[in-house]
N, C-alpha and C positions, 0 to 999 in steps of 0.2 A: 776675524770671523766671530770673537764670541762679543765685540761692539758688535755688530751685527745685531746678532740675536738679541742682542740686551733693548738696542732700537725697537726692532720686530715686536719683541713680548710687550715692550710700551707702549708703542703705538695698538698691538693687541689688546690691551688692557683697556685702552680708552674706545676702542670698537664696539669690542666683541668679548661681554666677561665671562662667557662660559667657557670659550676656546681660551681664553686665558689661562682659566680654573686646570683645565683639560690639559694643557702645555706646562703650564706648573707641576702636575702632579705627574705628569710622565717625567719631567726632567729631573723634578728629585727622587722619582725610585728609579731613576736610569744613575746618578750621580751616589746612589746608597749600594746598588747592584755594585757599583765600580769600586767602592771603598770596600766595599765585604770582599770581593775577589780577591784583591791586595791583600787585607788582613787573614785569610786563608791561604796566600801563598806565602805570607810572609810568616804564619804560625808553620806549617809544611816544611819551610826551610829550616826553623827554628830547632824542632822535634827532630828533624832528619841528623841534625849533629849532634844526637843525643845518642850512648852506647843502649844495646838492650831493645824491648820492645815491651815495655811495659805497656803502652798508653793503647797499644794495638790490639785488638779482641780478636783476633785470628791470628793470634802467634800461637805457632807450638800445634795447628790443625792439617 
């Protein structure tokens, strides 16, 4: 699948550069959206094996 797409956006590119433009920039804020998700659950898990509740602003309310 992602030869596919890697053909597609090429042959894209040689078409049609706006929809290029357009398909690039969704893919890398779709591919940045997907790495912050991961790095928030992976910081979430991090903090969760930590004793206390410092880091929380509504402990203790």
């Amino acid at each position: 699948m992602l030869a596919w797409f890697i053909d597609w956006t090429t042959q894209l590119n040689q078409t049609n550069h706006l929809a290029f433009a357009v398909v690039t920039v969704v893919t890398m804020a779709s591919i940045g959206v997907c790495i912050a998700m991961v790095a928030e659950l992976v910081l979430k898990r991090l903090s969760a094996g930590k004793s206390g509740a410092a880091g929380d602003p509504h402990a203790g309310h």
